[in-house]
PADO-650236 format. One record per atom (N, C-alpha, C, O, CB): x, y, z; residue in one letter. Coordinates in steps of 0.001 Angstrom, whole numbers, plus 500000, padded with zeros to 6 digits. Glycine has a CB too. Layout:
% residues N
XYZA ...
% end
This chain:
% residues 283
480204540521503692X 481420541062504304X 482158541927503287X 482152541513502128X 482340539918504820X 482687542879503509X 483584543765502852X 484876543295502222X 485746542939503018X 483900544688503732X 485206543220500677X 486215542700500141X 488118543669500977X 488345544877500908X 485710542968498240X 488834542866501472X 489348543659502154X 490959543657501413X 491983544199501830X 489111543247503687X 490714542721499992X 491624542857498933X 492941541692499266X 494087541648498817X 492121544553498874X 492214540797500254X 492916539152500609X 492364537779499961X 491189537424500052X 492709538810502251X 493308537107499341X 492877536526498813X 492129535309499893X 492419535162501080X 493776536354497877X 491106534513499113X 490862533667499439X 491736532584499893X 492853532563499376X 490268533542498793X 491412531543500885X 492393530357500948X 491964529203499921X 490807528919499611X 492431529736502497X 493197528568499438X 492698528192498282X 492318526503498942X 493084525874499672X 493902528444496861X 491173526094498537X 490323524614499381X 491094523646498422X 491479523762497259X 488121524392499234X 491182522525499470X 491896520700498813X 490729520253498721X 489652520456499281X 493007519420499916X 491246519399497663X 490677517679497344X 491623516838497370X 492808516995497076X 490024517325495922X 490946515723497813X 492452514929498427X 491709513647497299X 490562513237497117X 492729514447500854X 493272513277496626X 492144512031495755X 493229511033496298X 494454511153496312X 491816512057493523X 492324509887496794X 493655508604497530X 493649507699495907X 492715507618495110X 492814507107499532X 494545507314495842X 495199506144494695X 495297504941495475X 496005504730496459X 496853506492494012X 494371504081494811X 495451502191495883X 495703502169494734X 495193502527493673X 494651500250496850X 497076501415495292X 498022500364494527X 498008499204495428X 498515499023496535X 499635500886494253X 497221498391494579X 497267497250495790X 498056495876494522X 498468496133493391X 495054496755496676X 498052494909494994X 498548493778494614X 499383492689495989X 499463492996497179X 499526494306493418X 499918491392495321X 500295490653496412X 501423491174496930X 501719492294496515X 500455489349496152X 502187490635497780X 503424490712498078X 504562490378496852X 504640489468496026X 503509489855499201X 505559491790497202X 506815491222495660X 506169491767494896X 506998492433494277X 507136489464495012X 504906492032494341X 504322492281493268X 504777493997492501X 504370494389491408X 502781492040493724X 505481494586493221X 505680495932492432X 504834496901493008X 504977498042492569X 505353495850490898X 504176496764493690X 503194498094493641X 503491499150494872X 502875500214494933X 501490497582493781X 504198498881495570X 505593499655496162X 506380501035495291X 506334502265495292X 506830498368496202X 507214499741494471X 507986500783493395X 506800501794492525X 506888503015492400X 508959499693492080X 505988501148492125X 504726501869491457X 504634502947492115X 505130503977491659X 503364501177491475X 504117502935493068X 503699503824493855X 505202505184494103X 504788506342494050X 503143502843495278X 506132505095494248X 507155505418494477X 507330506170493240X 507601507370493278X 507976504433494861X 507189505528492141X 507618506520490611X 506316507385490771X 506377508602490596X 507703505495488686X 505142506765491102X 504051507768491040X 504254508816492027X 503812509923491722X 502706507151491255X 504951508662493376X 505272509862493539X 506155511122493140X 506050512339493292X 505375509704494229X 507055510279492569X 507969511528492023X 507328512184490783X 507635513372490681X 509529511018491568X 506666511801489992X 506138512423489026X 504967513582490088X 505181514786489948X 505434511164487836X 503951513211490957X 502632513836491399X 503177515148492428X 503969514949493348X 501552512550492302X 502720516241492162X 502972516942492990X 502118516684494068X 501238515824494074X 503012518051492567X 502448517580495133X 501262517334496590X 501149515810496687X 499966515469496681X 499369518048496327X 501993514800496773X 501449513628496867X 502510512740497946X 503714512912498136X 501255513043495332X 501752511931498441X 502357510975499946X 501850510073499775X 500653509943499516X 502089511304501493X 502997508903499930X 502765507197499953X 502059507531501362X 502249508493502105X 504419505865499950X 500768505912501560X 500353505768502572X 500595504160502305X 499953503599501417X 499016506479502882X 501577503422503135X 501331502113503368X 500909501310504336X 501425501134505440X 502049501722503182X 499781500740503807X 498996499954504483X 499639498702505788X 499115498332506839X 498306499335503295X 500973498313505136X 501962497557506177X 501909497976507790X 501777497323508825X 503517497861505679X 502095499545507455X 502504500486508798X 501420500388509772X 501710500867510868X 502710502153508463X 499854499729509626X 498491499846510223X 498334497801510464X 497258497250510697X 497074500881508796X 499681497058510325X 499655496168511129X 499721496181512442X 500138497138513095X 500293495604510842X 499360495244512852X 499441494667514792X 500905494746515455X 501771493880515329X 499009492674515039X 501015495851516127X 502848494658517220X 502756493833516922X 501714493243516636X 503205494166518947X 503957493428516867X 503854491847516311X 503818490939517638X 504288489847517318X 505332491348515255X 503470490939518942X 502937490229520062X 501829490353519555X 501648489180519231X 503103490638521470X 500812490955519187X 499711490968518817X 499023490334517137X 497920490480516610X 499607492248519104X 499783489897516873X 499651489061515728X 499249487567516075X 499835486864516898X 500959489099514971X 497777487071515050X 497412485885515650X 498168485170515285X 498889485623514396X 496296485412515513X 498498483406515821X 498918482490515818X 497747481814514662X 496544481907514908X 499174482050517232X 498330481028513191X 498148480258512514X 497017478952513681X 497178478769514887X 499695479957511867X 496113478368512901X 495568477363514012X 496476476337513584X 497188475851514463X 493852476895514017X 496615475834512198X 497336474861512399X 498858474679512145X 499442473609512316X 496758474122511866X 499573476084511623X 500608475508511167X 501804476120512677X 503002475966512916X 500893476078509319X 500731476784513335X 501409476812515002X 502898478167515393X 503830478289516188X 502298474802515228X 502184479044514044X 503383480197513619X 502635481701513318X 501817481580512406X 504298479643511987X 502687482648513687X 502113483910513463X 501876484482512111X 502814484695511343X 502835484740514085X 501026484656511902X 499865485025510726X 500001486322510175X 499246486956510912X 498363484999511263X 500339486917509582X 500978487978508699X 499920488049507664X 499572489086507100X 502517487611508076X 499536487112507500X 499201487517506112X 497701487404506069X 497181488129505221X 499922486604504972X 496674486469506972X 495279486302506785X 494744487619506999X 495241488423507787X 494654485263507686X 493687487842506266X 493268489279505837X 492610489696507357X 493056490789507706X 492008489334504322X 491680489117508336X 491144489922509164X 492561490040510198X 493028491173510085X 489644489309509778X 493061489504510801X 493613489953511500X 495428490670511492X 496068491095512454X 493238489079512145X 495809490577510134X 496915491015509497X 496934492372509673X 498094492752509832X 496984490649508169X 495865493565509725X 495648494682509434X 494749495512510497X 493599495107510667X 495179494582508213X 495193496650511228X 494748496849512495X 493078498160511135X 493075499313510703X 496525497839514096X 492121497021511061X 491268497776510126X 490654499101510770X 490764500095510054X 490111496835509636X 489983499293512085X 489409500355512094X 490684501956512299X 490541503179512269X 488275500017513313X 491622501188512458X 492815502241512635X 493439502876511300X 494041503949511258X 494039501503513400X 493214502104510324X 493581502442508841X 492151502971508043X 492220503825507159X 494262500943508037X 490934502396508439X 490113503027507990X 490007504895508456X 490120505858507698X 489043502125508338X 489824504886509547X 489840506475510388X 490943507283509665X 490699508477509485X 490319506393512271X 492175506770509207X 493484507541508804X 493135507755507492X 493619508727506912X 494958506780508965X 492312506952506875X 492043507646505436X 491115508743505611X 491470509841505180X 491402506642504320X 490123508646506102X 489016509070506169X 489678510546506758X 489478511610506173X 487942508108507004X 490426510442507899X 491230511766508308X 491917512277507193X 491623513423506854X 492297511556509434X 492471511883506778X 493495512215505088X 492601512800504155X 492934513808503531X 494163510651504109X 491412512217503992X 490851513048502649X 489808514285503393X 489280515116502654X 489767511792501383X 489578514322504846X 488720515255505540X 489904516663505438X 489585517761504981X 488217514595507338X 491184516344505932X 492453517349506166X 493220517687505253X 493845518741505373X 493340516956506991X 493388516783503968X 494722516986503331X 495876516500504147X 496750517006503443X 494941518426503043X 496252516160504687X 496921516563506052X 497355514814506464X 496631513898506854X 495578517552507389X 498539514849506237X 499333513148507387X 498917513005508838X 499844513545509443X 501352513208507734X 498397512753509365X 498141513110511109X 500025513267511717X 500387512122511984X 497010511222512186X 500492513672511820X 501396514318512567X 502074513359513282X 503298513238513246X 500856515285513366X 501039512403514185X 502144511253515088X 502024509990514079X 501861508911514649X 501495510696517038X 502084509966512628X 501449508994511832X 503564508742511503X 504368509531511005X 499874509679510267X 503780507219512100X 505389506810511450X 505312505850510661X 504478504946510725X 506520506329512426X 506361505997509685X 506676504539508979X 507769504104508806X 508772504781508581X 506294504364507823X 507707502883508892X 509247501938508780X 509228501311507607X 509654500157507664X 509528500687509925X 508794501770506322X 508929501362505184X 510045502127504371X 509897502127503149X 507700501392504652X 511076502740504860X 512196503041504152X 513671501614504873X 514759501176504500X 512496505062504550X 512925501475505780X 513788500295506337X 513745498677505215X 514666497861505176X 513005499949508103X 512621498590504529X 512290497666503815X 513461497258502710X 514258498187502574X 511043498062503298X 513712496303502030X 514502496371501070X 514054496503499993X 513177495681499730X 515162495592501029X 514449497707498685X 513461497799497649X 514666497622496160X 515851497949496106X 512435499531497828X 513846497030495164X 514720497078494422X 514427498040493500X 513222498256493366X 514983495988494001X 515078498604492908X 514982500060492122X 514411499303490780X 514936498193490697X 516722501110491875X 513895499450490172X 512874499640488445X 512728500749488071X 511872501548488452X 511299499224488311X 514193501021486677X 513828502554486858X 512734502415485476X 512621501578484581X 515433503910486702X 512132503485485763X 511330504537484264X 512174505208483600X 512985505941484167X 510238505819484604X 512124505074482340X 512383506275481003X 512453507639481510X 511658508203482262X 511073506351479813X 513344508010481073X 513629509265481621X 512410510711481143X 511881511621481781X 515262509506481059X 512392510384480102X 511387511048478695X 509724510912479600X 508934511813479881X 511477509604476683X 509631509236479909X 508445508828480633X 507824510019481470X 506864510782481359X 508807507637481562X 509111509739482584X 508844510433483906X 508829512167483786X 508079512889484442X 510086509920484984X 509786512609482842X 509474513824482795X 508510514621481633X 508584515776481216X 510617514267482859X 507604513545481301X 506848514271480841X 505466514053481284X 504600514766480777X 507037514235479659X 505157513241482086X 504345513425483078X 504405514128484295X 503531514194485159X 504127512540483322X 505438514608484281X 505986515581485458X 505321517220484787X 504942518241485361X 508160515489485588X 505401516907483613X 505156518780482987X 503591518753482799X 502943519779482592X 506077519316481022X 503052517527482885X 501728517119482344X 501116517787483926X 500817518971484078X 501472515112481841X 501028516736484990X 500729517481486084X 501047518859486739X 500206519481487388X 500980516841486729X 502312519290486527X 503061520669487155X 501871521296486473X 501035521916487130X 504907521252486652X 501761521121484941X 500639521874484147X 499822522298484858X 499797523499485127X 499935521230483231X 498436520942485634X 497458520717485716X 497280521193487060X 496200521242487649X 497196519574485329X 498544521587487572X 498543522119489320X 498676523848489075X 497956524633489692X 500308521352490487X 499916524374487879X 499226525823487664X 498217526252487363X 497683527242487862X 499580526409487025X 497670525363486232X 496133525779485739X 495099525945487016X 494502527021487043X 495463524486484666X 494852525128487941X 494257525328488712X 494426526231489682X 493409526917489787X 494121524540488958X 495446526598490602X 495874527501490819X 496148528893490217X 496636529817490867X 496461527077491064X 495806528962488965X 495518530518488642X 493746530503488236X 492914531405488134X 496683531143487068X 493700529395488117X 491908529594488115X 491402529506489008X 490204529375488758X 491062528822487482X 491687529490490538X 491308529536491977X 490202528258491966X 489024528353492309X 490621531182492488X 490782527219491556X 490475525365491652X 490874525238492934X 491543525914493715X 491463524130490561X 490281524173492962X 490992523157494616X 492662522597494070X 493126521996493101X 489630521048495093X 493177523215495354X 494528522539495505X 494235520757495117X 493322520077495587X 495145522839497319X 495053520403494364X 494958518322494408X 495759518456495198X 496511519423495322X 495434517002493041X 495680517007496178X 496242516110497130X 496101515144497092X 495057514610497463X 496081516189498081X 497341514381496512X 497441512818496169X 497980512269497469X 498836512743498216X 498500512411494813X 497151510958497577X 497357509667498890X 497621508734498101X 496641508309497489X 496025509142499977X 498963508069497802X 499044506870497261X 499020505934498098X 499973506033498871X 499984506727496562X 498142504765498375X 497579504228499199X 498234502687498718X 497753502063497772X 496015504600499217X 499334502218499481X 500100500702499061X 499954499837499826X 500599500019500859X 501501500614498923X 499345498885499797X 498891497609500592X 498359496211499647X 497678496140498624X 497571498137501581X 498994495196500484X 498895493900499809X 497219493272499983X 496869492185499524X 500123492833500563X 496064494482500952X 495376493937501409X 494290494673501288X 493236494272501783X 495731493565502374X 494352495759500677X 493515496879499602X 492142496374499669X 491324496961500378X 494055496896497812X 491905495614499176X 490691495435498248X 489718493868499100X 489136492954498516X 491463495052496254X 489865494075500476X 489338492918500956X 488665493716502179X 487772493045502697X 490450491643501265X 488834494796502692X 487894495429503477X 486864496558502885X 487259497644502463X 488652495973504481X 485694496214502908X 484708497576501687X 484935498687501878X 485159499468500954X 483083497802501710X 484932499174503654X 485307500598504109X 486685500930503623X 486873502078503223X 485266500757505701X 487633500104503609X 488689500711502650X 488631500888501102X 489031501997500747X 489770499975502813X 488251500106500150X 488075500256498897X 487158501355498889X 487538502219498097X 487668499078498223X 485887501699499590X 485194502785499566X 485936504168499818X 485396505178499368X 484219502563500444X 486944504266500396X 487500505822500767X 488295505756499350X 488525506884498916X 488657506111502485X 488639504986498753X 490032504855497606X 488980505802496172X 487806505572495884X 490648502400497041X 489715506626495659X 488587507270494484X 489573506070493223X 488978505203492584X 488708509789494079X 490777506255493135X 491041505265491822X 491941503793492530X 492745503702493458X 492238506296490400X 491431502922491715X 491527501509492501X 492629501084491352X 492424501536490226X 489845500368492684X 493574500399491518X 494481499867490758X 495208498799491669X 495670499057492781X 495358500946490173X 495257497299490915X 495820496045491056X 496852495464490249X 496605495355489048X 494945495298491009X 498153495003490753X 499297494380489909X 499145493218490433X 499259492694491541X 500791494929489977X 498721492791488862X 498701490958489223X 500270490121488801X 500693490374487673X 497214490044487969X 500789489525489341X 502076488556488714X 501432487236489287X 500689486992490238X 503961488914489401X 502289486181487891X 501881484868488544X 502518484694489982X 503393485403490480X 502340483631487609X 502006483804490436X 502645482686491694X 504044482294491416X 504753482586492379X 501782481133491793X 504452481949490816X 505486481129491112X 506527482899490953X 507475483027491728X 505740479431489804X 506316483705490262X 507145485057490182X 507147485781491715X 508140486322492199X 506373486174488960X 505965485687492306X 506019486414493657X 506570485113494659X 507457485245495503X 504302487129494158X 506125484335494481X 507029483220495079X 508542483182495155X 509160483017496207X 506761482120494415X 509169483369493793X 510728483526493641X 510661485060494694X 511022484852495852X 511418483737491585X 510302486305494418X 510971487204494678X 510480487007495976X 511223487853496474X 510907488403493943X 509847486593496928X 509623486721498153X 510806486308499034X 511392486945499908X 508494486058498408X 511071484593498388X 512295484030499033X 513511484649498954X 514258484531499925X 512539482861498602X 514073485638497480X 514787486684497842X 514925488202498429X 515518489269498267X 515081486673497184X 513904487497499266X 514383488867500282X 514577488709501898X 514339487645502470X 513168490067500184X 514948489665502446X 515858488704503469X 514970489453504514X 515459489568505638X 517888488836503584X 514060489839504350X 512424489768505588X 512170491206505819X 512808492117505291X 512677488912507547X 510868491380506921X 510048492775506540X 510230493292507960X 510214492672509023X 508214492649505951X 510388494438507736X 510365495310509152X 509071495375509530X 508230495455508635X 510914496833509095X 508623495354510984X 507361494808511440X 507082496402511945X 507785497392511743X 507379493337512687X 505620496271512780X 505564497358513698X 506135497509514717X 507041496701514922X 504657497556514035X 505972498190515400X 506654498619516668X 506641497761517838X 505528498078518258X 506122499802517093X 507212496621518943X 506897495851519418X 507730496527521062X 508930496794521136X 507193494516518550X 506806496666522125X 507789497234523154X 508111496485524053X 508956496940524824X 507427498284523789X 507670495279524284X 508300494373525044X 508155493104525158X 507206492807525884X 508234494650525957X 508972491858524538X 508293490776523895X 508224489757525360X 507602488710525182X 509250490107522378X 508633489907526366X 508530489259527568X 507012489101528176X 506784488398529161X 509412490003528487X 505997489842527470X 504531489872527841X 503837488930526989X 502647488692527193X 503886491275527696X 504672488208525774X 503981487654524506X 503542486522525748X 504128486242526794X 505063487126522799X 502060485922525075X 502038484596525708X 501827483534525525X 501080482680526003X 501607484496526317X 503096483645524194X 503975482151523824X 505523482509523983X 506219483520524068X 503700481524521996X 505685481049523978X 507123480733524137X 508094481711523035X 507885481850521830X 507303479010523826X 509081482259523760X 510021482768522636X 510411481623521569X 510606480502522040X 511409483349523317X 510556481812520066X 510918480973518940X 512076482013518286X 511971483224518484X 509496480555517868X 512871481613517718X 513944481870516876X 513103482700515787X 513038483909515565X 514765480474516341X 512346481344515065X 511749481858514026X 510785482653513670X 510562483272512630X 511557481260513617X 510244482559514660X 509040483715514955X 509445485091515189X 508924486054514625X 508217483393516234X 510483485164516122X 510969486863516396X 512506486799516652X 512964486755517794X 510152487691517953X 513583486795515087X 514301486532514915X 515411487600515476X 516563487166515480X 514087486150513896X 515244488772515892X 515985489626516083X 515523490377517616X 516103491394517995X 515977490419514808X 514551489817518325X 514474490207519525X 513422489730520445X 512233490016520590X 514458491382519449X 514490488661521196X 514368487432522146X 513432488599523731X 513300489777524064X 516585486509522583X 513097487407524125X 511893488137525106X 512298488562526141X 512727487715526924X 510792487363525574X 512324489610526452X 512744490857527612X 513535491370527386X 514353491788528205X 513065490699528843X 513577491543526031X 514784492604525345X 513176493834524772X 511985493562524621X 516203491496523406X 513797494886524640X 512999496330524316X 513494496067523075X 514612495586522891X 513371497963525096X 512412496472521863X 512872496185520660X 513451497640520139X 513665498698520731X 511714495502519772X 513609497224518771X 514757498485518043X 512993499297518089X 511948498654517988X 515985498045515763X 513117501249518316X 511894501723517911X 511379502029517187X 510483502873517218X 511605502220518149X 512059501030515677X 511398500966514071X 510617499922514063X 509839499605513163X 512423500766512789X 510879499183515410X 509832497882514849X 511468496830514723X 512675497021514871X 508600498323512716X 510551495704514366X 511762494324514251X 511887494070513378X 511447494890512572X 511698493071514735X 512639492631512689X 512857492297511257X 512040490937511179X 512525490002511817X 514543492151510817X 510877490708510488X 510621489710510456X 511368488470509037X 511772488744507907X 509269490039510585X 511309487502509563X 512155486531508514X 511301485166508436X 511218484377509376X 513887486157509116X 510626484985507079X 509703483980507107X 510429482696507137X 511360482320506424X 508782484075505991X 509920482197507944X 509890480687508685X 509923478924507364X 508896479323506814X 507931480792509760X 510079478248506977X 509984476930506227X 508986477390506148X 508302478057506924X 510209475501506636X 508800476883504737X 507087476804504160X 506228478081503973X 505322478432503217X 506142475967505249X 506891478589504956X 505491479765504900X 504876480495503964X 503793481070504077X 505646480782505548X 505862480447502681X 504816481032501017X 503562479927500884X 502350480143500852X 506018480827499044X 504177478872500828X 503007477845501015X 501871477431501631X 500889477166500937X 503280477190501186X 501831477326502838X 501458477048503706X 500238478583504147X 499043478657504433X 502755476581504492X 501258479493504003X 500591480807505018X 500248482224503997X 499151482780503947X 502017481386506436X 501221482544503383X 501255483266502350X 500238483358501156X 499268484112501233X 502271482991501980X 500430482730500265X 499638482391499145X 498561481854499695X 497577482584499583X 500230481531498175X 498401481006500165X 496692480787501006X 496175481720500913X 495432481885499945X 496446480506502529X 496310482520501677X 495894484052502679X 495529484988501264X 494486485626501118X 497665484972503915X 496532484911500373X 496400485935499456X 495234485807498533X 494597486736498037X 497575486034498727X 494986484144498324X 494000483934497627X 492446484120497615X 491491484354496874X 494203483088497534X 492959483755499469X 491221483972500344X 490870485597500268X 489780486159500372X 491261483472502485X 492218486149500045X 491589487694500669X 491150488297499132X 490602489397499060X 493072488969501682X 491398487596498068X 491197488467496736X 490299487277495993X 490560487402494797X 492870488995495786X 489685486561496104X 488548485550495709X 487528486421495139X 487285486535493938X 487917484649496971X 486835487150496299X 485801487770496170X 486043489022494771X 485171489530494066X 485493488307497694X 487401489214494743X 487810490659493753X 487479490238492001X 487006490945491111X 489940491100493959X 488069488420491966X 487800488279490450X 486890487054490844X 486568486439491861X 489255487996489259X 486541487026488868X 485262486301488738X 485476484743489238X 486479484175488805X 484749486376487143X 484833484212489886X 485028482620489936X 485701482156491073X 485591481140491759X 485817482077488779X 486449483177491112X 487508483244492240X 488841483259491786X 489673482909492623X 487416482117493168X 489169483512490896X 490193483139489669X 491497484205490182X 491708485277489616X 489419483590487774X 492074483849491007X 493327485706491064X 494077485456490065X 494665486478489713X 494706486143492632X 494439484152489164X 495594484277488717X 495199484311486972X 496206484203486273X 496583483052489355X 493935484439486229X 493573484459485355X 492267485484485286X 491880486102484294X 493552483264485098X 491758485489486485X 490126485715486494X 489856487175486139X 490737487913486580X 489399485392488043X 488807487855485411X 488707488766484938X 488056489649486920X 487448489206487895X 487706488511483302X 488690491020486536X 487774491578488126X 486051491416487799X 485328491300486811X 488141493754488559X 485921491482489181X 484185491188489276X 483720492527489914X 484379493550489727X 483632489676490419X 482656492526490621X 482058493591491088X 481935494168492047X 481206495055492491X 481347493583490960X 483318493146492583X 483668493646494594X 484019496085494174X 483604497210494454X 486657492115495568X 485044495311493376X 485683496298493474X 485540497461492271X 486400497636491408X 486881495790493665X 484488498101492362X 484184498681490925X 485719499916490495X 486476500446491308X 482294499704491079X 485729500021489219X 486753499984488142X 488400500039488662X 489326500831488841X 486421501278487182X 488029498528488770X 490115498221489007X 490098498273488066X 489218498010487247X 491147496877489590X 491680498844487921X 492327499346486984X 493583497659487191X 494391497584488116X 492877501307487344X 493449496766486328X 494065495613486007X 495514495952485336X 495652496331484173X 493116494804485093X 496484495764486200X 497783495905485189X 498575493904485554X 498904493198486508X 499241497811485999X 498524493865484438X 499733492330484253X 500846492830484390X 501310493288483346X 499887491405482726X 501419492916485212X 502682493323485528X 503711492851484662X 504415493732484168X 502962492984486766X 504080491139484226X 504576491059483817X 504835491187481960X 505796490820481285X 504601490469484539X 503958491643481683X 503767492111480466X 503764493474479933X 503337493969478889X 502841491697480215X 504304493882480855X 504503495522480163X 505821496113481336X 505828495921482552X 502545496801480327X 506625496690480704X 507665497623481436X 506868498604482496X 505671498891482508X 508527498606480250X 508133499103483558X 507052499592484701X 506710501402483874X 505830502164484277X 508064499639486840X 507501501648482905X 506948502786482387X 505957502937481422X 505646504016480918X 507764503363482006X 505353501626481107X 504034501571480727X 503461501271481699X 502362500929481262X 503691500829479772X 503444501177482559X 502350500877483965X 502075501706484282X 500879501971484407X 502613500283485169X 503622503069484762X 503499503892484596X 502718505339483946X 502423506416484466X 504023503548484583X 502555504783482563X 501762506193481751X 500727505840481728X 499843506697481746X 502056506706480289X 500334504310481674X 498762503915481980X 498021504015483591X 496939503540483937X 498660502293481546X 498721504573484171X 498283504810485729X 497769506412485766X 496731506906486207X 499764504536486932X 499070507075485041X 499047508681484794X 498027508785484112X 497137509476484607X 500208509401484071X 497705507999482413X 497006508377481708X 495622508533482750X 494970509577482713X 497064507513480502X 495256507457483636X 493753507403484510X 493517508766485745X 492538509310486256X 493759505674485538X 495073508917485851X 494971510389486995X 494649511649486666X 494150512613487246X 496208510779487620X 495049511409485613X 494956512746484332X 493263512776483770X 492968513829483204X 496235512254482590X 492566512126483834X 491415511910483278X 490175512694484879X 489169513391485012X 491380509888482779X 491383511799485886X 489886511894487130X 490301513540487208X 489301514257487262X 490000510689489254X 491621514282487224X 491734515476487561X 490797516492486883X 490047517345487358X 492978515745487401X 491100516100485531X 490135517208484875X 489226516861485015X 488760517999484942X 490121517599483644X 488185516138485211X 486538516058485051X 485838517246486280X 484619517389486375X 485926514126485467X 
% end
């Protein structure tokens, strides 16, 4: 064809980031500083690809809705397709919502020095390419408590990263918080169980819910009982032995990137997250 003195369109690579870890665990805020530093880049949370919450299974024995057990917590082939669309497009699908600004977050700030100099590090690494007619980058920061327990999801993820905190730390911060905005629920008069207080605390049955979704508010026991269970079964397979709270990673998930959360400030989590983004960009 005849050069007609237009430039080319310049082609994406879309690289998805998980930040996965338990609940409470930080990898929220993580994700959040990692966006403000990344150009071209969008949180994707995994929360938002739960069930209505009518559609959430019932516990067998503790007789209370299940949030947290890995197969049915997570609407999987609907979150698998949205990645897979994300790194085919560049591109959010358009009717794609989230009710994760409704959440309560607590701010952890970064070093100021931190953040802006990983800010000049990438801005860098986005002109360079762009005057060398490179692929546009497109960062997916990919946040979910439940990452690393379906293969088709860990398989779309190019860099894998886990924040481990002990138990009894995600335990404290769970109980201070005063509960999670759910999915979208349109009419709880079809559920077919009995309305409970505790189960759907903010909208009794044949009421139309708010169209962010509801507030869920965990029930007695439920870190115990439902929570931590769930978390353990779904990340067994990730470290050796089965070990989540000591165990070195195994070979579910090839190169997690292991951060101890509680042993380093979040702006070393921070430059050690950057330092690994910075590595996959240039190669």
């Amino acid at each position: 064809m005849p050069d007609n003195g237009a430039a080319s369109p310049q082609k994406t690579r879309v690289i998805l980031v998980g930040v996965g870890g338990g609940t409470c665990s930080g990898k929220t805020t993580l994700a959040k500083h990692l966006k403000r530093i990344l150009p071209d880049s969008v949180i994707i949370h995994q929360d938002d690809f739960a069930p209505p919450q009518e559609q959430v299974p019932v516990h067998p024995n503790y007789k209370v809705q299940d949030w947290d057990a890995a197969p049915g917590a997570i609407v999987w082939p609907k979150l698998v397709n949205f990645l897979r669309e994300v790194k085919k497009t560049g591109k959010i699908p358009p009717d794609h919502r989230s009710h994760d600004h409704l959440n309560e977050q607590k701010e952890i700030k970064v070093d100021d020095e931190v953040r802006d100099r990983w800010i000049e590090v990438f801005e860098g690494i986005r002109r360079e390419r762009e005057q060398n007619g490179q692929e546009r980058i497109v960062w997916g920061l990919v946040d979910g408590f439940l990452l690393y327990w379906n293969q088709e999801v860990i398989d779309q993820l190019d860099v894998r990263i886990f924040l481990r905190v002990p138990e009894e730390v995600l335990r404290k911060r769970r109980h201070e918080r005063h509960g999670y905005h759910t999915a979208v629920v349109l009419d709880k008069s079809f559920h077919p169980l009995p309305a409970r207080a505790d189960l759907y605390p903010l909208c009794p049955p044949g009421v139309q819910s708010d169209p962010e979704g509801s507030l869920w508010r965990d029930p007695p026991g439920y870190w115990e009982q439902i929570v931590y269970p769930a978390y353990v079964d779904a990340h067994r397979e990730v470290f050796i032995d089965g070990d989540v709270e000591k165990g070195m990673a195994g070979d579910k998930v090839q190169g997690l990137i292991l951060l101890e959360s509680l042993k380093m400030k979040m702006s070393d989590a921070v430059s050690r997250v950057c330092r690994v983004l910075e590595e996959v960009v240039r190669k």
